[in-house]
C-alpha positions as CSV (number, residue, x, y, z in Angstrom):
1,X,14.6,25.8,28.6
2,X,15.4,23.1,26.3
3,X,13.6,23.0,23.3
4,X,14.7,19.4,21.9
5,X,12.3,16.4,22.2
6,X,12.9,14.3,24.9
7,X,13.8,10.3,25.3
8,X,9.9,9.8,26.7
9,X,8.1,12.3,24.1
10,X,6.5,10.6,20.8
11,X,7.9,13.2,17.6
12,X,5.0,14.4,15.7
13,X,3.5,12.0,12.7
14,X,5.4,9.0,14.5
15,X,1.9,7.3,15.6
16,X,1.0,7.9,12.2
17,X,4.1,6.1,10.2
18,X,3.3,3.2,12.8
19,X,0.2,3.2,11.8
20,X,0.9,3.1,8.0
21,X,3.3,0.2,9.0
22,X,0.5,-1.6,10.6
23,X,-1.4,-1.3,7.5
24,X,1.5,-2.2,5.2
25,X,2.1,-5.3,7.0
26,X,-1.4,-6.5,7.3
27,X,-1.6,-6.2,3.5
28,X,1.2,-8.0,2.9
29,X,0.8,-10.7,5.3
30,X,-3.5,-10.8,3.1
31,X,-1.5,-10.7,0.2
32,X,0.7,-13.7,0.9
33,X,-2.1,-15.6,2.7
34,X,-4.4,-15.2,-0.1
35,X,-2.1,-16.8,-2.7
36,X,-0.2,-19.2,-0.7
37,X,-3.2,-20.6,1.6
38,X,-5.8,-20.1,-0.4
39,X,-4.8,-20.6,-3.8
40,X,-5.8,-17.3,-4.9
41,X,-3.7,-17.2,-8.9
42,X,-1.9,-13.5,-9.0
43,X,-1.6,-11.9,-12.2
44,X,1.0,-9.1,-13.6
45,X,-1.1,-6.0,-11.8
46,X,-1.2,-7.6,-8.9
47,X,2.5,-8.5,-8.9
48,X,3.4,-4.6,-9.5
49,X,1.1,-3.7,-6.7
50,X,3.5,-6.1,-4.5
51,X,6.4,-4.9,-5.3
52,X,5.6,-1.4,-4.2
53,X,3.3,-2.8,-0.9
54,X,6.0,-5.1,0.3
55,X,9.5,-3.5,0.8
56,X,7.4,-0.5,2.7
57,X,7.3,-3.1,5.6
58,X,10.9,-2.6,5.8
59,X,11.2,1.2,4.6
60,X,8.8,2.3,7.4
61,X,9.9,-0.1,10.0
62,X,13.2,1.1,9.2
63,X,11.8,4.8,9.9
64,X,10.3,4.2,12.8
65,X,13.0,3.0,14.9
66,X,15.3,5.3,15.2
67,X,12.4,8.1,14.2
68,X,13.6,9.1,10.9
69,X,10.8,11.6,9.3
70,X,12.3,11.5,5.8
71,X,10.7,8.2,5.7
72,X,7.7,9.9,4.3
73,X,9.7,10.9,1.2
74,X,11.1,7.3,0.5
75,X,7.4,5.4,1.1
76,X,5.4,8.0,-0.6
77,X,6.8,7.2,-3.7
78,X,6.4,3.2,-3.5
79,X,2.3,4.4,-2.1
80,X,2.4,6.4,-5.1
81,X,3.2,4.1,-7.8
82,X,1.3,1.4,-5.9
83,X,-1.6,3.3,-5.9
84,X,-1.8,4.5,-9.7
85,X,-1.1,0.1,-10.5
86,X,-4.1,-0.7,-8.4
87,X,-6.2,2.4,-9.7
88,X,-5.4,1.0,-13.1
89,X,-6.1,-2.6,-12.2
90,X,-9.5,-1.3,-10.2
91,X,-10.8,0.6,-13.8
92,X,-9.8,-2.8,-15.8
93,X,-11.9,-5.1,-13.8
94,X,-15.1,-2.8,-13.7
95,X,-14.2,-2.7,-17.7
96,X,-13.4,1.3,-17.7
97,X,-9.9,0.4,-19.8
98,X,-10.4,-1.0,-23.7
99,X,-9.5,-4.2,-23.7
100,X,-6.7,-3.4,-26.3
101,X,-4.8,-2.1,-23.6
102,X,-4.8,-4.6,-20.9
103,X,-1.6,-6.0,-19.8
104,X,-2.1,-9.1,-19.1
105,X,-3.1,-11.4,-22.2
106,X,-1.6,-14.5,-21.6
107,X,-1.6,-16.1,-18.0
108,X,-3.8,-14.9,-15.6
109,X,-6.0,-12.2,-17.0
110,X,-5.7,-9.1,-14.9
111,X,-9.7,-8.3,-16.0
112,X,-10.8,-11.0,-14.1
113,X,-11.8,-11.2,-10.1
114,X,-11.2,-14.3,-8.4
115,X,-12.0,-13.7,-4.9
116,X,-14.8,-11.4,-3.5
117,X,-15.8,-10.0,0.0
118,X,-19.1,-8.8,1.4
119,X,-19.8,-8.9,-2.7
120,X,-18.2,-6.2,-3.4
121,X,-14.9,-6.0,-2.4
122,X,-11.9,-7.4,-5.0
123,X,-8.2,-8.1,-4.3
124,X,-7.3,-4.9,-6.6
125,X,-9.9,-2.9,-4.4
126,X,-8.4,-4.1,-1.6
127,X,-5.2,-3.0,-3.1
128,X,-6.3,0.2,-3.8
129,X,-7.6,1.0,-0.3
130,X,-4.8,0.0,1.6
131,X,-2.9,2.5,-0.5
132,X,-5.3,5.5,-0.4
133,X,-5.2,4.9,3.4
134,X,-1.5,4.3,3.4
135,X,-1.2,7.7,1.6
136,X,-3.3,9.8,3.7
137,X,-1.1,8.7,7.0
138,X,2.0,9.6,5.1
139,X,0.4,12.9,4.3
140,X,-1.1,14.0,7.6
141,X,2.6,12.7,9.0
142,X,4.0,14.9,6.8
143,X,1.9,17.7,7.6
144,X,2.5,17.4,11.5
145,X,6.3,17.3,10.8
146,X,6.5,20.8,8.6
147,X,3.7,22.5,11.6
């Protein structure tokens, strides 16, 4: 009996890096839509939190097809340091980080929010939830790959 995976059989944690590629992309096409439709000014956080979000778009597509399972290594690091920029940027808006510390002091200030949904929800809290979820579908990828 053959024990390899055949041409109709989905590998384990495939559905799942598709999924984090869905996610990926829909941040990144928000992200775009929010400063280039509406205006929305980005400041130095938010860049950093862009420039780990948006070449995952490519890295996972790029993973997916042909199914490469190291993917998880490669994006994990970008959802890493994305994650820790918005967690950082998260804490300076609700005013948790002394303001002698905050990276952006000329320009657009990082402290301030200047879109809100459902009244609580901010760009950087977007940010940060798109990575948390990104993260947990790498893991649990990961996971069914080493099981």
């Amino acid at each position: 009996m053959n024990d390899s995976i055949s041409s109709n059989e989905i590998p384990p944690g495939w559905m799942l890096i598709f999924m984090a590629w869905t996610v990926v992309a829909s941040a990144t096409l928000g992200s775009l839509f929010f400063s280039e439709v509406m205006g929305v000014p980005v400041c130095i956080l938010c860049w950093y939190q862009r420039i780990a979000l948006y070449p995952l778009t490519f890295i996972l597509a790029v993973g997916l097809f042909p199914y490469d399972p190291k993917v998880v290594r490669y994006a994990g690091v970008l959802t890493g340091m994305g994650w820790c920029t918005a967690l950082f940027h998260v804490l300076l808006v609700a005013g948790v980080i002394p303001e002698k510390i905050h990276p952006c002091m000329q320009g657009i200030p990082c402290s301030e929010t200047h879109l809100v949904l459902f009244g609580f929800l901010t760009i950087p809290m977007m940010s940060l939830l798109t990575f948390t979820l990104v993260a947990a579908l790498l893991f649990f990828a990961r996971r069914m790959q080493s099981s």
